[in-house]
N, C-alpha and C positions, 0 to 999 in steps of 0.2 A: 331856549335851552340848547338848542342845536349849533348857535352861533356860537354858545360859552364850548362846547363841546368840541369845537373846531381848534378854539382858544388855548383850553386850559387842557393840562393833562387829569388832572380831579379840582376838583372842587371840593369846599367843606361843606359838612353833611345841609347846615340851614341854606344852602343854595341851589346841593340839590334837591331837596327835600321841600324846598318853598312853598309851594302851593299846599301842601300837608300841613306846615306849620301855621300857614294862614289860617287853612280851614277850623285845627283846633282853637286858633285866637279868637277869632269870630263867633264860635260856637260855645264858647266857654260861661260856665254859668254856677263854678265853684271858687270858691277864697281864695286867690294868689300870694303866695309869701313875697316878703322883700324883695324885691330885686328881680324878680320874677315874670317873668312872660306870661307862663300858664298857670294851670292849678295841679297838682301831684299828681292825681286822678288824669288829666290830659298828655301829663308826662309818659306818663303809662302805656296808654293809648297809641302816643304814636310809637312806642318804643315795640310794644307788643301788637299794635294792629288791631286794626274794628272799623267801624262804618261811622263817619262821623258826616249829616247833613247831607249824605247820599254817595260823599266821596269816600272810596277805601283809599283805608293807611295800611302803608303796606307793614308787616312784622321786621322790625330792623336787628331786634335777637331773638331765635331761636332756641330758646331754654327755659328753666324755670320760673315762673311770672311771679315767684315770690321771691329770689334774688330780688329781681328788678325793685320790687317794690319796699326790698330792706335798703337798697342802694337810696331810691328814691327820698323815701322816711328819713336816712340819714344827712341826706341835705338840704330837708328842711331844718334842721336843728344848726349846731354852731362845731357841729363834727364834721372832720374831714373824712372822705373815703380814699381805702384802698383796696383795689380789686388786684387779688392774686390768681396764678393759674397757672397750667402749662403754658407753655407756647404755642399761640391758633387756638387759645378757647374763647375768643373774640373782647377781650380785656379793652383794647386803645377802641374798639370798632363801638361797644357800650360806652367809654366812655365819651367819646366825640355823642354822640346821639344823644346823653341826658345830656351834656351841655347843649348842644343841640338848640333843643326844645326849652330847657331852663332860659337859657341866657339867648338865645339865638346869634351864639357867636361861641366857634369852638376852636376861635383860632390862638387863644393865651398857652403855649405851648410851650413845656421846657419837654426837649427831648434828652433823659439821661442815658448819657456814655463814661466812659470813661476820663474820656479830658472834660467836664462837666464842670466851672467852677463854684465857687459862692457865688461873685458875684452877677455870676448868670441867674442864680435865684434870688437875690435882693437888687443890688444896682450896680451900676460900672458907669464910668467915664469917657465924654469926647476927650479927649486928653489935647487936643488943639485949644479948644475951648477953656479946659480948665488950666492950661501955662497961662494964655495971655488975658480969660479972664478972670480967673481966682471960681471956686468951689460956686454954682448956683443952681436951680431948678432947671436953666435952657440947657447946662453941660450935663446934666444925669442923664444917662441912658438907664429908664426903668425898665425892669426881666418883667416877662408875665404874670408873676405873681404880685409885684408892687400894682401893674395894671387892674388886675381883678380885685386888691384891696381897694385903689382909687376908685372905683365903679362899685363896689358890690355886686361884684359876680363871680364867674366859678375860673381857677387856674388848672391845667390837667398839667401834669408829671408823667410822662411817658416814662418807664422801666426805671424806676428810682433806685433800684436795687443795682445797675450796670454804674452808679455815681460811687467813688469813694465816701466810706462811712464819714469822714469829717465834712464832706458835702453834703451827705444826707440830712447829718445832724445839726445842721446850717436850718431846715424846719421844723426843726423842737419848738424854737423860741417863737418864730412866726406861727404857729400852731396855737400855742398854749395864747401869748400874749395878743394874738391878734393884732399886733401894728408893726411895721418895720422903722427901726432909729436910722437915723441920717447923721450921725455926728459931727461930720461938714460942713453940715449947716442949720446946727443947736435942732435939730427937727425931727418930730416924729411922724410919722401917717399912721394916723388909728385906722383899721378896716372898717369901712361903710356894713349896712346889713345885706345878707345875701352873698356876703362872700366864704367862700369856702374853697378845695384842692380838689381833685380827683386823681390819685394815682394807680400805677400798675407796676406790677411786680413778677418776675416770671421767678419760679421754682426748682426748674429745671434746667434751663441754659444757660451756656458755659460764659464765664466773664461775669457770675452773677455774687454783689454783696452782700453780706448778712445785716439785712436792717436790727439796729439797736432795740433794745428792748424800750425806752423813752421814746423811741419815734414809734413806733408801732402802737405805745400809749392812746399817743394823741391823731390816729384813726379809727375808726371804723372798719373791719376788716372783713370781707365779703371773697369765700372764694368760689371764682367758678369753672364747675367742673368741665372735663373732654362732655364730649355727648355720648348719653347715657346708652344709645341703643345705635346699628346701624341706619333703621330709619332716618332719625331724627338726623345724624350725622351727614345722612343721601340729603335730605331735604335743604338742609343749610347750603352745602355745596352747589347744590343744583340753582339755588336761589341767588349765590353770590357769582358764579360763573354766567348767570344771564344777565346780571346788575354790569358786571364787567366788558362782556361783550357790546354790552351798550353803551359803554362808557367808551370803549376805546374804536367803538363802530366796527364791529371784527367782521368780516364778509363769510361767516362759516356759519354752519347749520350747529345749533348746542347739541352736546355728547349726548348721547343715548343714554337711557335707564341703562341697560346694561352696563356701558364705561364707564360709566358713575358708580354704577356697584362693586365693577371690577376692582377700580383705585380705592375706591372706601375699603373695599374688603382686604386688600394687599396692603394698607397703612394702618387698617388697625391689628390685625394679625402680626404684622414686624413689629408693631410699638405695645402691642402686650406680648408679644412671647408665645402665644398661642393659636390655634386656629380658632375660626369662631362657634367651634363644636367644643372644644376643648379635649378633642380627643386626641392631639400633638403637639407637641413645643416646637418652637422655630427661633432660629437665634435673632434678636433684639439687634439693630445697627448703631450708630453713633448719631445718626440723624434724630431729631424727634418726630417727624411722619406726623405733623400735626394737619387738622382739620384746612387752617389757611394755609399750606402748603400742596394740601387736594384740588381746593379752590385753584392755587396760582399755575398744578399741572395743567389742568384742563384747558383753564384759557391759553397757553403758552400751545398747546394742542389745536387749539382752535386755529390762532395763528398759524401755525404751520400747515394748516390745512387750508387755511385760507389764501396765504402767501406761495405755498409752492404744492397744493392740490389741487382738487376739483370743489374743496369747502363741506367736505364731510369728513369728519374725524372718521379717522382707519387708528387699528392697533399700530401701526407704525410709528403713529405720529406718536399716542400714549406712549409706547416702547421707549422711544428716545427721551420724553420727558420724566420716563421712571427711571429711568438708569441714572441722569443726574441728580435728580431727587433723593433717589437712595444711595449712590456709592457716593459717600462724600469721603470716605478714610480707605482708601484702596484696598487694604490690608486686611481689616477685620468687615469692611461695610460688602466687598467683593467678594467676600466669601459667604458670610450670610444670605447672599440676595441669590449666587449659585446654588447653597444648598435651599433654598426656600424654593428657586425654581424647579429644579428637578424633583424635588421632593413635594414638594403641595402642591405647586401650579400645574406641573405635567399631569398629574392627577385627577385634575378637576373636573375631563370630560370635556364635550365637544365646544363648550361655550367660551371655554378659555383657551383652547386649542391655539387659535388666532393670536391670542396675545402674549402667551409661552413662545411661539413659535418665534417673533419678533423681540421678544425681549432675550429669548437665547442667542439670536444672530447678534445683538447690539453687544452680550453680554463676555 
């Protein structure tokens, strides 16, 4: 691992997760569906954590264990999922991990944007190939989803909703009929069993399309919530900023309970409007202040401290990665974050003193 680490800047999750996905293979002692690695029940397990043959699995989502397990349920059957949510309620991160473990390969990927075509979702052309030598199976360049019909296994759809709706609805037909036509060459590919979609859809950020009503038919739709408590929201955080530092080998000591609290407590107070007493309103910014945005200050924090400190995060270092975080629209985000400082933060008492103090010099 240390060598791939040197290597690569991430890895997919069945790589780094290897030895976890063994363990449940090895261990396994319930009815595998189609196509299938594990059993739904092991899917679970590594998705939410347990002790399997002495080794711990570590918790890869922090939430509801009955999402997981409607997600689950729904791909054993011949329904596709989609998981909606803000943005940073961990949608792409769930869904890499049940394929994960389903399939042990999460790399069938349409990432949707805006320039997104069809035939990014069905097939395209070497077009060298197909001048000199006419339409055949060697010239198709098959998309992820032709892949995971040819296999029997799962295709994920990153932010389907960022695609134009005549792209989107380019998955009706693959949905409902299970095969993609080749008309090129009189040919159809029926889907193996075990194949299925997994997409995500965000609800609230900007550049986003309104999926059809017929495409929304033909998933299964699972949404999952912010987290529910600051707890819960500290722990995910603290769990993915150590995941990170290890990935990226950061040379810094991880944030403190305290700077952990502090940023949870500052992004969820701007992204609800309120304090967490609910005894003040605070103006809302243009940002969405989401969970993996807390996650990506911290480590960026870490760096900095590690790169031009002594390798202990100081309020400095947070300061600076809150100020870009939050002022992204100068105009309206610079003023909120103004009155939020002098108004709640200066208030706080001595424990936030430190990071008022730094975030108004920046500010």
């Amino acid at each position: 691992m240390s060598e791939n680490k040197v290597e690569f800047q991430r890895l997919p999750a069945e790589e780094q997760f290897k030895e976890e996905l063994e363990v449940l293979i090895s261990a396994e002692k319930d009815p595998i569906p189609s196509g299938w690695k594990m059993s739904p029940k092991s899917v679970l397990t590594y998705v939410d954590g347990g002790i399997v043959k002495g080794k711990k699995i570590t918790p890869k989502y922090l939430g509801n264990r009955r999402l997981v397990e409607i997600c689950i349920a729904t791909l054993v059957t011949d329904r596709a999922l989609l998981l909606i949510g803000e943005p940073g309620t961990a949608k792409s991160w769930l869904s890499e991990h049940l394929v994960a473990a389903i399939n042990a390969d999460s790399t069938k990927v349409i990432q949707g944007t805006a320039g997104t075509t069809e035939e990014q979702i069905r097939y395209s052309w070497n077009y060298a190939m197909l001048i000199t030598q006419g339409p055949s199976k060697e010239a198709m360049l098959k998309s992820p989803v032709y892949h995971a019909m040819e296999t029997g296994t799962i295709a994920r759809f990153e932010e389907i909703s960022r695609c134009a709706s005549e792209v989107q609805d380019a998955m009706i037909s693959l949905l409902s009929e299970k095969r993609i036509s080749v008309p090129e060459l009189s040919y159809e590919l029926p889907a193996k069993k075990g194949f299925s979609v997994i997409a995500t859809a965000n609800t609230r950020d900007k550049g986003v399309n309104e999926m059809s009503a017929a495409l929304k038919r033909r998933f299964n739709i699972v949404v999952l919530p912010t987290p529910k408590d600051i707890e819960t929201e500290k722990d995910i955080v603290k769990t993915r900023v150590a995941q990170l530092a290890d990935n990226f080998d950061l040379k810094a000591e991880l944030p403190s309970e305290l700077l952990v609290e502090q940023v949870v407590t500052i992004f969820r107070e701007l992204r609800d409007g309120m304090t967490l007493d609910g005894k003040q309103k605070v103006k809302t910014t243009s940002s969405v202040l989401s969970t993996a945005e807390a996650i990506s200050l911290l480590a960026n924090s870490m760096a900095l401290a590690a790169s031009f400190g002594d390798g202990t995060i100081t309020e400095y270092d947070v300061a600076a990665a809150l100020q870009g975080a939050i002022v992204k629209d100068e105009g309206k985000d610079a003023v909120a974050w103004k009155e939020y400082l002098e108004n709640v933060l200066k208030k706080r008492g001595a424990e936030y003193r430190k990071l008022y103090k730094e975030c108004r010099e920046l500010n």
